[in-house]
N, C-alpha and C positions, 0 to 999 in steps of 0.2 A: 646389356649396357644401354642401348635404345629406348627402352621398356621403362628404364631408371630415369633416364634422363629428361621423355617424355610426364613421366609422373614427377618429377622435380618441376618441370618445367609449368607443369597445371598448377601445382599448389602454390608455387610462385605467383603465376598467375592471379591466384584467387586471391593471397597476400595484396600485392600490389593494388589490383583491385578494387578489394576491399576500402584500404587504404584511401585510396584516392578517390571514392564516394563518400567516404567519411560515415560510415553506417554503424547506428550506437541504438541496439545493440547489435554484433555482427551477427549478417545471418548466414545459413549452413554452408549456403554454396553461393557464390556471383563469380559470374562470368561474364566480361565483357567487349564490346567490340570498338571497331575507330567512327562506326556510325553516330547517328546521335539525331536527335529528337526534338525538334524546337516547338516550345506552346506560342503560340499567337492568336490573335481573336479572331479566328474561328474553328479554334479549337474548338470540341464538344465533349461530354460526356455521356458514356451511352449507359446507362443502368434501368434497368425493371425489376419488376415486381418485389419482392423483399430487399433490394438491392439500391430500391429508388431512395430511401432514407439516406444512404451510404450515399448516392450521385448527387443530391442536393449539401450534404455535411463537406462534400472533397468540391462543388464547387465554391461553398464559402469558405473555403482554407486557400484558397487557390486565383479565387478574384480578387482581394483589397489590392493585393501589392502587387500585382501584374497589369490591373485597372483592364483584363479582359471580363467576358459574360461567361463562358464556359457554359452554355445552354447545355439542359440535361434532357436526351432526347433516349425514345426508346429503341431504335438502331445503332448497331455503330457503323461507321462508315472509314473513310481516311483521315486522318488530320484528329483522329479520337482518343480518350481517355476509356479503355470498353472492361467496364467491371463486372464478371462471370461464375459463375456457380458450376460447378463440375463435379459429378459425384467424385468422377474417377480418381480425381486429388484426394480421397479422402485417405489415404495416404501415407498424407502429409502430417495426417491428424485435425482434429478440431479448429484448430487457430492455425494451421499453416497454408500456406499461400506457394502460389508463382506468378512471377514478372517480367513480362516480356516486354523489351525496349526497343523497336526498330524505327526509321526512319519515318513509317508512315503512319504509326501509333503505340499506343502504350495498353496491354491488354494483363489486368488484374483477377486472377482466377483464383478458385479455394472451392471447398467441398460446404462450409459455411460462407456465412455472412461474417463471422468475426475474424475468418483468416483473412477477406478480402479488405475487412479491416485495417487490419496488419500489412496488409498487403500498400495500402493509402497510407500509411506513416511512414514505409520504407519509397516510397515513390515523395513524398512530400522530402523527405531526407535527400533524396536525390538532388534535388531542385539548390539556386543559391542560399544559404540562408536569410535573405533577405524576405526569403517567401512568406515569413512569420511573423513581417510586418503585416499591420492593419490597414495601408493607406496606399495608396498607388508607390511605388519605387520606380524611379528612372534611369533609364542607364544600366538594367540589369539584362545580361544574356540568359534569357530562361530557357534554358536546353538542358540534356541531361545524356548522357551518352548510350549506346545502345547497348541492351545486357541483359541476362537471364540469371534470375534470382529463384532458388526455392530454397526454402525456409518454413522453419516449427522451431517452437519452444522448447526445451528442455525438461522445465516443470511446468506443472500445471496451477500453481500458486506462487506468485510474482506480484508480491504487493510491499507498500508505504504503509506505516501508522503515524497519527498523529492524536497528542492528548491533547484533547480542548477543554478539559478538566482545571488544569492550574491555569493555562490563559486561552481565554476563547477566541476561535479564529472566525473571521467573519465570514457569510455562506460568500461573499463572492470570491474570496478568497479559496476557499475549497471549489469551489467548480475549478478555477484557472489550474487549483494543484490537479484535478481530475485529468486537466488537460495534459499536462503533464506525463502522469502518469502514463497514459495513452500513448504519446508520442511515444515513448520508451518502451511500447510495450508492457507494462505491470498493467497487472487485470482486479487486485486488492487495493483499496481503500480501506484499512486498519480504523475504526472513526470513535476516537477513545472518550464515551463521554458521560461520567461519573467521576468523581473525587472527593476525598475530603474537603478542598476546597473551591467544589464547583458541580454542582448538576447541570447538564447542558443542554437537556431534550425534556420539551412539554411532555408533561402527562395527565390528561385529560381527568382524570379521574380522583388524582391528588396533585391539586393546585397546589398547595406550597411546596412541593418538588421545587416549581422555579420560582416561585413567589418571596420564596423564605432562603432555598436552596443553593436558588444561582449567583448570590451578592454573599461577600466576603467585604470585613468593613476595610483591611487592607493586607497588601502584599509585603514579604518579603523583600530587601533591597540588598542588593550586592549579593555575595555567596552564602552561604548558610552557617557559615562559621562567626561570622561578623553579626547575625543574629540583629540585623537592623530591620525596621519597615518602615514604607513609604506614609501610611496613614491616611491613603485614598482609598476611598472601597470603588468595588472592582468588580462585574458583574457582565453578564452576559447570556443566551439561550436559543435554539434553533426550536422555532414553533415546529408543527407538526406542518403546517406548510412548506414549510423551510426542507424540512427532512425530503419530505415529499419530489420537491425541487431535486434537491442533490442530488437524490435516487435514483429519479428520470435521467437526469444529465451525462448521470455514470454509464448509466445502463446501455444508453446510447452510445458509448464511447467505450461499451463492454468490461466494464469497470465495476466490479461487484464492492458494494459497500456495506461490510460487514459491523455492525452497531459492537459496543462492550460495556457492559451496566456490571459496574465491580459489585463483589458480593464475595464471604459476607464482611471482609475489609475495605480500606477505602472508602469509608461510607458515611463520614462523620456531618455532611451537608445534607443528606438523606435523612441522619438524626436530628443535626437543626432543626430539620420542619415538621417531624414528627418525632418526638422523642421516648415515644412508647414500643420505636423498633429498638434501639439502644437495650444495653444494658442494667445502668445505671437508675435510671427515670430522673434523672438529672437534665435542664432545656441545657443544650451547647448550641452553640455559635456554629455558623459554619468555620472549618478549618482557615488560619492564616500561613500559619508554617510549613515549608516542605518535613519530605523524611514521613517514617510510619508512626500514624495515629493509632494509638490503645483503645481507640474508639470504634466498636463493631456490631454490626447486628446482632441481635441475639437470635438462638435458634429457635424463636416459638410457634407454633403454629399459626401466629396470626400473621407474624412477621413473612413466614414463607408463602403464605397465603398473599400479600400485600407486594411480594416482589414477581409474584407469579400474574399478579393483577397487570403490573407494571410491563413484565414482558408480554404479555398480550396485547397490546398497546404498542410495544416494539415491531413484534412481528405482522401486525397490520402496516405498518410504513418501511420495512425493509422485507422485501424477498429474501436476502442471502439465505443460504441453505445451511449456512452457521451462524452460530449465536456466540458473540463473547461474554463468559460472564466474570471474568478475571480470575477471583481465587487465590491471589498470590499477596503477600504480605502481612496474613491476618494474624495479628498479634493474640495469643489464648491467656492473657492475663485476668480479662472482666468474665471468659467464661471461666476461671476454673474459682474467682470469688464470688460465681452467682449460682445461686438455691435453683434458678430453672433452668440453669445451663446441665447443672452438675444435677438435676434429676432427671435431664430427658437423656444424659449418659448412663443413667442408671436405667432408666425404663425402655431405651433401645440395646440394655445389651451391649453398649457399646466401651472400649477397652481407655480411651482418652482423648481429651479435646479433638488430636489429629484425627479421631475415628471421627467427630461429631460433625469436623470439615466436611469430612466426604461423605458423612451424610446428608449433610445440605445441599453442598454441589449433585448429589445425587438423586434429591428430590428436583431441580434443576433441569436435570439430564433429562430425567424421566418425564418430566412436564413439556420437555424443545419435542423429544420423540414422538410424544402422541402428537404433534401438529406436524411432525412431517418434517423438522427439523434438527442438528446436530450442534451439540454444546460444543463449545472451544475452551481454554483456561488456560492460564499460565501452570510450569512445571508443578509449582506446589502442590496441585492439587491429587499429584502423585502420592502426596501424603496419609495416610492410613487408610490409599486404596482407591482404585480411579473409577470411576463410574464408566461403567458399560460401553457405552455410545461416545465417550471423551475424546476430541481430540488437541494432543498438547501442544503449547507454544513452549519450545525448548530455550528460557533465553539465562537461567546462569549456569552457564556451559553447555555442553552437545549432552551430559549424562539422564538428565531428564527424556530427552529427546530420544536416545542409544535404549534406553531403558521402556520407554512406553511402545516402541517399533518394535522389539523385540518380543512386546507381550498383544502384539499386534493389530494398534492403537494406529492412526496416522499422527503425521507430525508433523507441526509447520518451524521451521529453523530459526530461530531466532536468538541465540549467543549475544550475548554485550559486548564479551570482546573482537566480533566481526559487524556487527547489526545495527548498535545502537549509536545514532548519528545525532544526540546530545552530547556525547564526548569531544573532547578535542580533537581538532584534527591535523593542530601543528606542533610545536613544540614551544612559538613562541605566542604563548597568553596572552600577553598585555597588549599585542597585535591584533589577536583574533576574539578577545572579551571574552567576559565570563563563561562558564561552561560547564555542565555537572561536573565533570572530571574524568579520569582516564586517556586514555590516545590512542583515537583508531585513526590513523591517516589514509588515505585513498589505496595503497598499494595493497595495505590489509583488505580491504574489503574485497578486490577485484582478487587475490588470491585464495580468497574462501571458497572450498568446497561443501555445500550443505548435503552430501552424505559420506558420516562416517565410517571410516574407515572399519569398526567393527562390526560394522552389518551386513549380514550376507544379502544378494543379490534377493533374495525372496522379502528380506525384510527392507531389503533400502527402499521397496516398490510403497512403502507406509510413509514415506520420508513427498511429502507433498511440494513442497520448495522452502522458500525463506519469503521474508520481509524485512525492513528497513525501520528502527523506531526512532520516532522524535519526542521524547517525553519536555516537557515547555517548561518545568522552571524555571528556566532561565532562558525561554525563548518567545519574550512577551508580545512580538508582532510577528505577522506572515514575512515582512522581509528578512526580518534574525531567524525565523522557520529556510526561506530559501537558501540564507545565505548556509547554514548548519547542515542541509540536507542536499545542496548540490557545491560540489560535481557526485559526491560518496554515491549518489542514488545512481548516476549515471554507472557508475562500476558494478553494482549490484545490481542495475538491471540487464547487464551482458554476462553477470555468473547465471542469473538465472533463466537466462533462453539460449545462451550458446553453449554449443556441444564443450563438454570441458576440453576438450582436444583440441578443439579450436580457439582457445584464449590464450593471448599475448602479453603481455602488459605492457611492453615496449611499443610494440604497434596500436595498443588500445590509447597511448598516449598521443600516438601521431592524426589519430581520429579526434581525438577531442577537442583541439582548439578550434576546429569546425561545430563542434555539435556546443562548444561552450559559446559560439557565435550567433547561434541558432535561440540559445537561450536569453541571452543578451536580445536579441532582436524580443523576445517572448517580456522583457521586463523582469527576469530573474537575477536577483543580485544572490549571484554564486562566491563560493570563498577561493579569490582568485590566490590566495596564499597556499591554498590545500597545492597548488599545481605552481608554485613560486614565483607567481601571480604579484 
């Protein structure tokens, strides 16, 4: 009974705890004591050699609003912030950390650099939320109490998508979402940027990509039903500088940003500027309408040649070791009424349009492989056969996803009716404005499991995590973006690093009027309705 009562009495502990740091997402284990820790100016930080990037990043998070210097020295001493490298935590795995909190400093350990990472978001969470001011704050007790944290993720893919395709977001806006990300832990940047109605990234090679590409004469207004538009054109593109920028920013902030250049749907602003990829040899417009365009690449060699051009040109300004090429919604209407569609089915042997997908996606594959890289694509490309090296985004339903794990493919989780954070998130519309449609509220998301229930332990190990989607039709500035994707992102980022055993939803809501205060102080306009706000 002892034995019981002691182990009630820890896990309470760790409850409690937890609780009362307010730590989003929670991590494995905290433990804490009646000590406590106070920064003051002359506090220090001690970091070296790979480390030292990390000690100059944690003391600009840590000086505006406390108005100390937090000097970054290469000792630590007393009264320090001392962030450490340790094989022996390896552990903990790649990104996990341990935090030690005593009276006479705060010492940040991990086997990498990116746990100790981790390790400075859960230590910055500590802190009042005011710490996320920019500007001196007065009157704030900056202490944090004494306590032992260790802590690892769950999965190893923990990311956001956003389409910059229907409305473009501007780059200072993605760094601040970058930032984001970060704090919570998510290590994907999703960065969706092709559309029918919008190309979003220079390519050096063929200037009217964004010349011709990225301007749409105007938008949609109101819902899609109502079939209105504004009749402003609409336009937008991230130079190859730009990209550039992002990539560093993330990278820092261990934030992999993975690009998506749809193909061979989606693609009707790619046809605008050249119209000898189309079908038809018909000049279109770039797209105005939401919903899927009949308008798609055709499969010729010149075309596959011209989009391979394209991604080489990608993969010079993105590292990610995946490539998105989409795949998903290609309507096979213009190929099965075109002479070269329906002969290069004839002269590959191949059984029907869904074979001729995945022959293209598979020229695709084959082309990321020899440079050392892995194609990604929505479910569809499940369709008459998945290319080799594929790995799928599961998002209408878990069966794509159940399905390519088991023939074992990885998988990143992505469902609409858990994921996708353009749906509604209340009940009442007219409150919270337009919205693609559907209803995923906050409790749905935090009670998503991203591995199915049908996959055995050998295959769930293909099941890489989940991510969070914002498709923009109806999310035409970064505030209508923030407001649509938090707090929902906050819930999804603790499916996806804490142990499923250790999620709550009761106690995950006792944490968030802190961490939604943290955001408020960050300039986030969250949808205070999602939480009856």
């Amino acid at each position: 009974m002892s034995l019981l009562l002691a182990a009630f009495a820890l896990s309470w502990t760790h409850v409690t705890a937890t609780a009362s740091l307010s730590l989003i997402p929670k991590p494995v284990s905290v433990q804490t004591t009646d000590e406590f820790f106070v920064f003051g100016p002359k506090t220090a930080i001690a970091a070296t050699g790979p480390l030292a990037r990390l000690g100059r990043q944690l003391q600009e998070d840590l000086s505006p609003a406390t108005g100390y210097e937090f000097p970054v020295l290469g000792r630590a001493g007393s009264n320090s912030i001392h962030l450490r490298l340790d094989k022996a935590l390896a552990k903990f795995g790649s990104e996990g950390y341990q935090l030690h909190v005593k009276p006479t400093g705060v010492e940040i350990a991990a086997s990498t650099p990116a746990g100790v990472f981790y390790g400075i978001q859960t230590l910055r969470q500590m802190l009042p939320p005011e710490i996320f001011r920019r500007a001196k704050t007065d009157g704030v007790d900056w202490s944090i109490p004494g306590a032992t944290i260790q802590d690892q993720p769950r999965f190893s893919w923990r990311g956001l998508h956003i389409d910059v395709g229907r409305h473009f977001m501007p780059k200072e806006f993605l760094l601040k979402y970058i930032d984001l990300l970060a704090l919570q832990k998510m290590n994907v940047l999703h960065l969706h940027l092709t559309e029918d109605q919008g190309w979003r990234i220079e390519i050096k090679k063929y200037p009217k990509l964004t010349s011709v590409g990225s301007i749409r004469k105007q938008t949609m207004a109101g819902h899609y039903e109502e079939h209105r538009f504004d009749g402003v054109p609409y336009g937008g593109f991230y130079t190859q500088d730009d990209i550039r920028e992002i990539v560093r920013y993330a990278q820092d902030r261990f934030v992999n940003v993975m690009p998506e250049i749809e193909m061979p749907g989606h693609s009707q602003a790619a046809i605008a500027a050249y119209p000898e990829l189309g079908n038809t040899g018909k000049q279109l417009e770039v797209g105005t309408q939401w919903g899927v365009v009949e308008n798609v690449f055709n499969p010729n060699d010149s075309t596959i040649r011209f989009l391979q051009d394209v991604l080489s040109e990608v993969l010079e300004l993105f590292p990610s070791k995946f490539i998105h090429v989409g795949g998903d919604e290609c309507p096979k209407s213009q190929w099965k009424a075109s002479p070269d569609a329906q002969a290069k089915i004839k002269a590959l042997g191949l059984k029907d349009e869904n074979e001729l997908q995945s022959w293209f996606i598979h020229q695709m594959d084959t082309f990321l492989a020899s440079k050392g890289r892995r194609l990604v694509g929505w479910d569809e490309i499940l369709e008459g056969g998945l290319a080799p090296g594929a790995t799928v985004m599961s998002w209408q339903g878990e069966e794509g996803g159940i399905a390519a794990a088991k023939a074992g493919h990885d998988v990143v989780m992505t469902p609409s009716p858990y994921t996708y954070f353009d749906h509604y998130q209340t009940r009442d519309h007219k409150a919270e404005g337009v919205a693609f449609g559907g209803f995923l509220p906050l409790n749905r998301v935090y009670g998503y499991d991203p591995v199915p229930k049908q996959l055995t332990p050998e295959e769930a190990k293909h099941i890489l995590g989940a991510q969070g989607q914002l498709w923009t039709e109806y999310i035409p500035t970064p505030k209508r973006l923030e407001f649509m994707a938090f707090p929902r992102a906050c819930a999804l980022a603790e499916v996806l690093w804490t142990p499923k055993a250790e999620k709550d939803y009761d106690e995950f809501m006792k944490r968030l009027p802190t961490h939604l205060a943290r955001l408020t102080a960050m300039d986030v306009d969250y949808c205070k309705l999602a939480i009856g706000g």
